[in-house]
N, C-alpha and C positions, 0 to 999 in steps of 0.2 A: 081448596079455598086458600087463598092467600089476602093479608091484608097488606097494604102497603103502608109504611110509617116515613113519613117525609121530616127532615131536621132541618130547623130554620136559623141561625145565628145572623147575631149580634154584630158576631165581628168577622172576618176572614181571618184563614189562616194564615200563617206566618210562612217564611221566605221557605222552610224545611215541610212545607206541607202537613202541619200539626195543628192544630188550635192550642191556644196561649189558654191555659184557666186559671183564673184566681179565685182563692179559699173567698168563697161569700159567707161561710158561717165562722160568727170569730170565736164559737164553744168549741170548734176542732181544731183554731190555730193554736186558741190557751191549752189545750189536750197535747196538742204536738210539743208546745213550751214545756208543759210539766212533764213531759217523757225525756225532752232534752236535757232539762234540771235534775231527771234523777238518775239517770246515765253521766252526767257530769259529776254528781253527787258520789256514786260508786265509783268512777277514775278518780277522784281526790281523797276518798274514802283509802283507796289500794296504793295511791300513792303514798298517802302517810304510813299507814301500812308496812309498803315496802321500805319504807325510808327506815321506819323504825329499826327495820332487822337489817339493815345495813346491806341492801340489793347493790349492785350500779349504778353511780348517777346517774347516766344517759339513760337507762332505762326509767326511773324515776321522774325526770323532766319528763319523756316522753309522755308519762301516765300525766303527769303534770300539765303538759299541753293539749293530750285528749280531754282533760277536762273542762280547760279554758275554751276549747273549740266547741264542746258540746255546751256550753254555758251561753258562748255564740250564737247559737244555733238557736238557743231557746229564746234568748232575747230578742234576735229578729222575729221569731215565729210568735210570740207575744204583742212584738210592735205591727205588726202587718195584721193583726187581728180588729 
């Protein structure tokens, strides 16, 4: 026995043969924001951190800037919710 299960969309795919999905529930985009904020949270956390004990700048910026990117990240995935 076999059942057949047919899919019916909305939209076509896209030029790469994929379908495009956007986040419909905006409790998983605020979920993805607060994951983003506490990942940015812990690289600012490490950065001060390392600052304090006298790491490498460049190493420090860099913590520096993964945080600002993940801080990024969370704000869009907040706004898109």
């Amino acid at each position: 026995m076999s059942a057949r299960v047919e899919h019916h969309c909305a939209r076509p795919a896209n030029a790469y043969g994929f379908m495009e999905l956007e986040m419909k529930n905006p409790l998983r985009s605020r979920m993805f924001a607060w994951w983003y904020f506490t990942i940015a949270g812990g690289f600012l956390l490490l950065a001060i951190n390392r600052w304090l004990l006298g790491q490498r700048a460049g190493l420090v910026l860099a913590q520096f800037a993964a945080a600002a990117a993940f801080l990024l990240f969370g704000l869009m995935s907040w706004n898109s919710g």
